[in-house]
C-alpha positions in Angstrom: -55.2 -25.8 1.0 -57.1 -23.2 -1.0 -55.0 -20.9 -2.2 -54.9 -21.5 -6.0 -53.0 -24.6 -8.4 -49.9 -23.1 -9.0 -49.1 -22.4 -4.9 -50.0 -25.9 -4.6 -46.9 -26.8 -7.1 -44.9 -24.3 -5.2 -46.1 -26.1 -1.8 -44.8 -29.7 -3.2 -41.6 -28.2 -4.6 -40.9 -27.4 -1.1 -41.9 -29.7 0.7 -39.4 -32.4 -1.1 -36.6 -30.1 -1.0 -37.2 -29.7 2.4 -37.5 -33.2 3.1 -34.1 -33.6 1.8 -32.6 -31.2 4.2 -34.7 -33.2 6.8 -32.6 -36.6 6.1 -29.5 -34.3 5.4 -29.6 -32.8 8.9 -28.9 -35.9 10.4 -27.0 -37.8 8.1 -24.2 -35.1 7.1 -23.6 -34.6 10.8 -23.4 -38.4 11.4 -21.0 -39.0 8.4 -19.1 -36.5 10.0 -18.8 -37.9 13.4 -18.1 -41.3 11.5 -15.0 -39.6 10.2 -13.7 -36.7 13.1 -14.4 -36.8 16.7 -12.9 -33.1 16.5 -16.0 -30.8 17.7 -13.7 -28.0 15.3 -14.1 -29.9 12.1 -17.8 -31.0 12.8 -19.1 -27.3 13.5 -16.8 -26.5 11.0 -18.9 -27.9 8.3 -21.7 -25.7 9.4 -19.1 -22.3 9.2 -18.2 -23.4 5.9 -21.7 -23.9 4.5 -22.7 -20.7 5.4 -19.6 -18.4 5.0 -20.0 -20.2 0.9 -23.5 -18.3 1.5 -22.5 -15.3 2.7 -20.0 -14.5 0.2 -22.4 -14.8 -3.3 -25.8 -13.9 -1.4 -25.9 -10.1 -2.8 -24.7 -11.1 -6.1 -27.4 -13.6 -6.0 -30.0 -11.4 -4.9 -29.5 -9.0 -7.9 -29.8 -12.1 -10.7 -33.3 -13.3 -8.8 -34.6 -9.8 -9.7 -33.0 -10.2 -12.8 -33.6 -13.7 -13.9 -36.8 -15.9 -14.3 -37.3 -16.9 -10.5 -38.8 -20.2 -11.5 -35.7 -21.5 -13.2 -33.6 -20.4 -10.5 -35.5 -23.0 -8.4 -35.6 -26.0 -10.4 -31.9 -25.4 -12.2 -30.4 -24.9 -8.5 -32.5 -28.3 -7.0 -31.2 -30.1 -9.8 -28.0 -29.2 -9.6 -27.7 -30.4 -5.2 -29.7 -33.4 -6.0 -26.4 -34.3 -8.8 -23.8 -33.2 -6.0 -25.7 -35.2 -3.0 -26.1 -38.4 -6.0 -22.5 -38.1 -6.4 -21.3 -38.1 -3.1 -23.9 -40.9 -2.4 -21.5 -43.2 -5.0 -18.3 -41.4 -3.0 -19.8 -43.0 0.3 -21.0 -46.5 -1.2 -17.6 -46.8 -2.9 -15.6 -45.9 0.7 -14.2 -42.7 -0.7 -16.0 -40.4 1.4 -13.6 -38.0 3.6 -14.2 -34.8 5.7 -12.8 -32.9 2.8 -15.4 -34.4 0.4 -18.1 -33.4 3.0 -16.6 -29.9 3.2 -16.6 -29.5 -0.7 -20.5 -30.8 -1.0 -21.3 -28.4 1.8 -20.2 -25.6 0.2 -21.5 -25.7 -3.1 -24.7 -26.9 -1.9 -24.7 -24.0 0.1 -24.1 -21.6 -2.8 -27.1 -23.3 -4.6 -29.1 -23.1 -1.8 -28.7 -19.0 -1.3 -30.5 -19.0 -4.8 -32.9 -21.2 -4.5 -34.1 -20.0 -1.3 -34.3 -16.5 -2.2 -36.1 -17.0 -5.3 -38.7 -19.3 -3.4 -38.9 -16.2 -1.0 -39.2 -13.5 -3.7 -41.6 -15.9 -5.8 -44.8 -16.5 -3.4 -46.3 -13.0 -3.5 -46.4 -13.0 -7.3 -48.4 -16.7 -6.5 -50.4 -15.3 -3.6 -52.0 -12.3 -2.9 -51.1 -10.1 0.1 -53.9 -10.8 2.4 -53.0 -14.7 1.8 -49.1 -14.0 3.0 -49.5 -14.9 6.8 -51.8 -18.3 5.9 -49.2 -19.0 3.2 -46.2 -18.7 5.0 -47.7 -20.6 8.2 -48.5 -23.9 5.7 -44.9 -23.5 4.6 -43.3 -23.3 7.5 -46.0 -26.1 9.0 -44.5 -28.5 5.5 -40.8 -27.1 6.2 -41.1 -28.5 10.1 -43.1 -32.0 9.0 -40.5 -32.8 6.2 -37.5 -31.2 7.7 -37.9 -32.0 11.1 -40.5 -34.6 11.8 -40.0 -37.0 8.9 -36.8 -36.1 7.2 -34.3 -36.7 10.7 -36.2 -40.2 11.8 -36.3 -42.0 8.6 -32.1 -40.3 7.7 -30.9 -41.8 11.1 -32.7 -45.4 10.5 -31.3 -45.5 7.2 -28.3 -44.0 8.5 -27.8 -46.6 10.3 -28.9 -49.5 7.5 -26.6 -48.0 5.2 -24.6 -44.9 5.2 -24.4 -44.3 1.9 -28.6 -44.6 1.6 -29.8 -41.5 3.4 -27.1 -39.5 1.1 -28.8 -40.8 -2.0 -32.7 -40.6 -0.7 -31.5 -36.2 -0.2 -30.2 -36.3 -3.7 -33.9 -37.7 -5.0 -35.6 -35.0 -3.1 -34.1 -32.2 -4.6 -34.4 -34.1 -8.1 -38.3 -34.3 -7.3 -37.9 -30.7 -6.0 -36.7 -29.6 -9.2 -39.6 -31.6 -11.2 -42.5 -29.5 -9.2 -40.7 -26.3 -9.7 -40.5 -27.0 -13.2 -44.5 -27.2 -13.6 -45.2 -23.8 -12.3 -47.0 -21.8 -14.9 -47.1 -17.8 -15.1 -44.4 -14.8 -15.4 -42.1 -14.7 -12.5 -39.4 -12.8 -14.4 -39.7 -8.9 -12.6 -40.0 -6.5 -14.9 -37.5 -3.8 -16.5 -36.7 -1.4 -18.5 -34.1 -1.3 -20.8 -30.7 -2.7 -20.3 -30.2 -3.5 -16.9 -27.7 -1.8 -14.5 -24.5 -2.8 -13.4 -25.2 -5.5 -10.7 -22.9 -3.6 -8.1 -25.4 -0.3 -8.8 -28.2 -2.8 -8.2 -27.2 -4.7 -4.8 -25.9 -1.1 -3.8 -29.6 -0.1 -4.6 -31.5 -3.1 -2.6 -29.1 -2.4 0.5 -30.0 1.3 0.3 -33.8 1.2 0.2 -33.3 -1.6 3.5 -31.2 1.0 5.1 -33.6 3.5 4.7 -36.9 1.4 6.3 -36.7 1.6 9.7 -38.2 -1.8 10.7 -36.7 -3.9 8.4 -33.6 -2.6 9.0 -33.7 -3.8 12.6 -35.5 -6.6 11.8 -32.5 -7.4 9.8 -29.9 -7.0 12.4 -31.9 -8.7 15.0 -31.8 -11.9 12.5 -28.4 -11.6 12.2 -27.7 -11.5 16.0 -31.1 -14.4 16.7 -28.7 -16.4 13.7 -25.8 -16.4 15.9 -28.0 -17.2 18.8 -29.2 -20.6 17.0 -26.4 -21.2 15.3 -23.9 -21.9 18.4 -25.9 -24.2 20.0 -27.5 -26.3 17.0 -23.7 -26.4 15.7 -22.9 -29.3 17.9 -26.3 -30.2 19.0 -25.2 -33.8 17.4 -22.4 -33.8 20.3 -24.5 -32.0 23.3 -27.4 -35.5 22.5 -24.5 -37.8 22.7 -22.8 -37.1 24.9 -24.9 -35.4 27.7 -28.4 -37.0 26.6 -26.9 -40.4 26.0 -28.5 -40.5 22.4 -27.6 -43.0 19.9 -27.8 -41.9 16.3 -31.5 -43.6 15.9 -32.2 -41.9 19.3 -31.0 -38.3 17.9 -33.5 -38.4 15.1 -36.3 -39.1 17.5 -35.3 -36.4 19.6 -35.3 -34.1 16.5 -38.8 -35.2 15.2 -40.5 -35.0 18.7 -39.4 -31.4 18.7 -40.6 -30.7 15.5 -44.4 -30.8 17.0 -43.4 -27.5 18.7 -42.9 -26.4 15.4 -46.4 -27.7 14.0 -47.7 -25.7 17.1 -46.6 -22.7 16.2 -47.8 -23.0 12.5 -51.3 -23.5 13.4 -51.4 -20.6 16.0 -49.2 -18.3 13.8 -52.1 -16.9 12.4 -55.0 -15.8 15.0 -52.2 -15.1 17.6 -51.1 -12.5 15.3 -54.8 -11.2 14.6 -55.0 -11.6 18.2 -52.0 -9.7 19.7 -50.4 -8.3 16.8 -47.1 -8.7 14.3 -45.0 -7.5 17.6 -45.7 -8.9 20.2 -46.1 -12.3 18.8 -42.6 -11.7 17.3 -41.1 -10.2 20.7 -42.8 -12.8 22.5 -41.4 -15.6 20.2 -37.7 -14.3 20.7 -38.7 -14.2 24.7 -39.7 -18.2 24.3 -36.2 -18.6 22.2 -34.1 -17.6 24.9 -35.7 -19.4 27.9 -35.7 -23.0 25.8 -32.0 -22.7 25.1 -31.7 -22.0 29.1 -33.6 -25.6 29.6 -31.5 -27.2 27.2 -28.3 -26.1 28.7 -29.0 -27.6 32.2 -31.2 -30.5 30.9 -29.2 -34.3 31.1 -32.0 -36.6 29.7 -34.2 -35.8 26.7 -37.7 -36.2 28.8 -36.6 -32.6 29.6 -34.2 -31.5 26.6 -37.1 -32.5 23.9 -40.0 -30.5 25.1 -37.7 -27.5 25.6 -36.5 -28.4 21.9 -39.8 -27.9 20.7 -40.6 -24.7 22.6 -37.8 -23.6 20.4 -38.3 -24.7 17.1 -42.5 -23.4 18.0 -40.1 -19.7 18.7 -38.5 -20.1 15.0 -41.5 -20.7 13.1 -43.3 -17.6 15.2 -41.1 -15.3 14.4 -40.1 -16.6 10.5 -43.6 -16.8 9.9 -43.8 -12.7 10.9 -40.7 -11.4 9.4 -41.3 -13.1 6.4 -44.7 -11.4 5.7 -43.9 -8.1 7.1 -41.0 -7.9 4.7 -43.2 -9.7 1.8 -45.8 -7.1 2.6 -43.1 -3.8 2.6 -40.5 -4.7 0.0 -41.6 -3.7 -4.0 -42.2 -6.6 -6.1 -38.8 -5.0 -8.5 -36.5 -5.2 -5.1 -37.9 -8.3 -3.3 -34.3 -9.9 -4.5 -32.3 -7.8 -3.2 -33.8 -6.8 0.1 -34.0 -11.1 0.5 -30.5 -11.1 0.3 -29.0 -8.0 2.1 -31.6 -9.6 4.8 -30.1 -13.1 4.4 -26.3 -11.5 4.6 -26.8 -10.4 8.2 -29.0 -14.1 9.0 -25.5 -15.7 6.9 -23.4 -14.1 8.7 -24.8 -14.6 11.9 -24.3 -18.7 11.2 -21.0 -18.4 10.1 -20.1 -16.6 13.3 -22.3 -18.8 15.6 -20.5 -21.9 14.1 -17.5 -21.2 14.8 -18.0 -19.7 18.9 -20.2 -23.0 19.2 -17.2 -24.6 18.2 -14.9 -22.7 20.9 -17.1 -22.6 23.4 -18.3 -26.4 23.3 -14.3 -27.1 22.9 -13.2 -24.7 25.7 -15.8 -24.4 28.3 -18.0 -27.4 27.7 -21.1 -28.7 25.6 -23.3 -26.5 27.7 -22.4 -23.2 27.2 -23.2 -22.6 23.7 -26.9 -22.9 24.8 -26.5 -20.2 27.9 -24.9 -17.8 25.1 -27.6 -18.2 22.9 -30.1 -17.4 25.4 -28.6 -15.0 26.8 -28.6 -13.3 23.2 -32.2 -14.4 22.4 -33.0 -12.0 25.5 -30.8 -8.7 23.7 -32.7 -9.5 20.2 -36.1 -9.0 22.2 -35.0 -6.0 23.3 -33.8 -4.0 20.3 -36.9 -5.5 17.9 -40.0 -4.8 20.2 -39.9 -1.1 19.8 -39.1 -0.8 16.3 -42.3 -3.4 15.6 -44.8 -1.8 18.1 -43.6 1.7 16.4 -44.2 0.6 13.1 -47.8 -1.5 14.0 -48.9 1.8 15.7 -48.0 3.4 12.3 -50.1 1.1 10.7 -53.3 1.3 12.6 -53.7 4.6 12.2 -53.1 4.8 8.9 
């Protein structure tokens, strides 16, 4: 890593907060299988969690152009590693319940809406421009290790030692989170003049400048449909490796960590494919690769073929994360990068709290499978409304 001290703090900050949503991914679901075998109430966690999102992300976006982006990060890690201590004593004590769970989703999901944007909004004040694509690949490389790789494996072991433990090791994460962000050194407050507008004028004014861009507008929308695309099946993916794969919890982790090396994949090759072939076709390709590994999925009965097919996914998400982020870090003023985050994130939000809930009805209606077959079949529309607004806008930028 070579890209200055103070990324190196931003780096570490995320890479424990996203180690906690690593163990979190596994051991939430788990606790809530442990409690419901409803397929409703389990996807039903993931609708609430991010309809809590979607309904303070533009808000939010106007106080991270606002507000000191640094303490944003740490006050909002601090504040989930108290909720995920607390309900850590709830579970040792026996007082867990699915409404607990539901009431620790949400407002771990309100915290999170900050904390992400501001980590967003923060890393081209950290990095310069031409750094973006390397910075965002090691970031999504860290996010896939800890998340994926490392966090899922060592939740479901503890998981299964004690179920109370994982709970409490997610809580220390976003404690230590919390104690890296604090160290970053420098002004991350954007600047103004005089007394701020009203924060409807502001949101009103981040959504308007989106509008008005051509490709990030569509980039926006094709999140929001790609979100709903995820979203269905990885709402009762939990379910689909029980019950189809034959996976026990300790077996679900595995399955989760092996496909994480798709994701490590596409971090390292992020970079010189785009040089390469360009921002849109490695994003249009991506969303091509997205669709076809859901298809697997859907019609796979063992994880020998469910787990690479996994990992050609997750290698799709970081692709195409790893372009929108630094095409829109690249576009978006330094004054509006709060905004534009959010009115971004409120089509991506909305897309999960919609995908939640049709996973839940298909998987409860039609059957495990077809949750997968929707999303692929929406990957495959997403590929087609993006590629021309990229190419059109890459052209653009050659010849200028």
């Amino acid at each position: 890593m070579s890209l200055g001290r103070e990324y190196r703090k931003l780096w570490a900050g995320n890479a424990a907060s996203n180690f906690g949503d690593g163990v979190s991914f596994i051991a939430i679901p788990l606790l809530a299988t442990a409690l419901t075998a409803d397929p409703l109430l389990i996807a039903g966690l993931s609708m609430v969690y991010s309809g809590a999102r979607l309904l303070v992300v533009l808000p939010v976006g106007a106080f991270v152009d606002r507000l000191d982006r640094k303490r944003i990060l740490w006050a909002g890690n601090l504040a989930r590693g108290i909720l995920l201590g607390v309900l850590a004593l709830l579970v040792a004590s026996g007082a867990e319940s699915i409404l607990a769970l539901y009431i620790v989703f949400t407002l771990i999901g309100l915290l999170e809406t900050a904390t992400d944007n501001a980590a967003l909004s923060i890393l081209p004040s950290i990095v310069g421009t031409k750094d973006l694509d390397k910075a965002n690949s090691q970031i999504a490389a860290t996010q896939l290790i800890a998340d994926e790789f490392v966090g899922p494996p060592i939740g479901g072991l503890m998981f299964a030692a004690a179920v109370a433990l994982p709970v409490a090791v997610t809580g220390g994460a976003y404690a230590a989170a919390a104690i890296f962000f604090v160290g970053l050194t420098g002004t991350f407050r954007p600047a103004c003049s005089g007394h701020p507008p009203s924060l409807r004028r502001e949101v009103k004014e981040g959504a308007s400048w989106l509008v008005r861009h051509r490709l990030l507008r569509t980039l926006a929308i094709v999140t929001g449909l790609a979100s709903i695309a995820y979203m269905m099946p990885f709402s009762i993916l939990v379910l689909f490796a029980r019950d189809n794969l034959g996976l026990d919890p300790a077996g679900y982790g595995v399955l989760l960590s092996v496909s994480a090396l798709g994701g490590l994949a596409g971090s390292a090759i992020a970079v010189p494919l785009r040089r390469w072939v360009g921002y849109a076709a490695t994003a249009a390709g991506s969303l091509v690769l997205g669709s076809l590994a859901l298809i697997v999925i859907a019609w796979s009965n063992t994880s020998w073929i469910a787990g690479p097919a996994l990992a050609a996914y997750i290698l799709h998400a970081v692709l195409y994360s790893v372009c929108v982020a630094s095409i829109r870090q690249r576009l978006v003023p330094e004054g509006l990068r709060g905004r534009v985050n959010a009115v971004s994130k409120l089509f991506a939000l909305a897309g999960l709290a919609i995908g939640a809930g049709l996973g839940g009805i298909l998987a409860s209606t039609v059957g495990l499978e077809a949750p997968f077959v929707a999303g692929g079949i929406l990957f495959a529309i997403c590929t087609l409304i993006a590629w021309p607004a990229l190419q059109d806008w890459e052209r653009a930028s050659v010849e200028d």
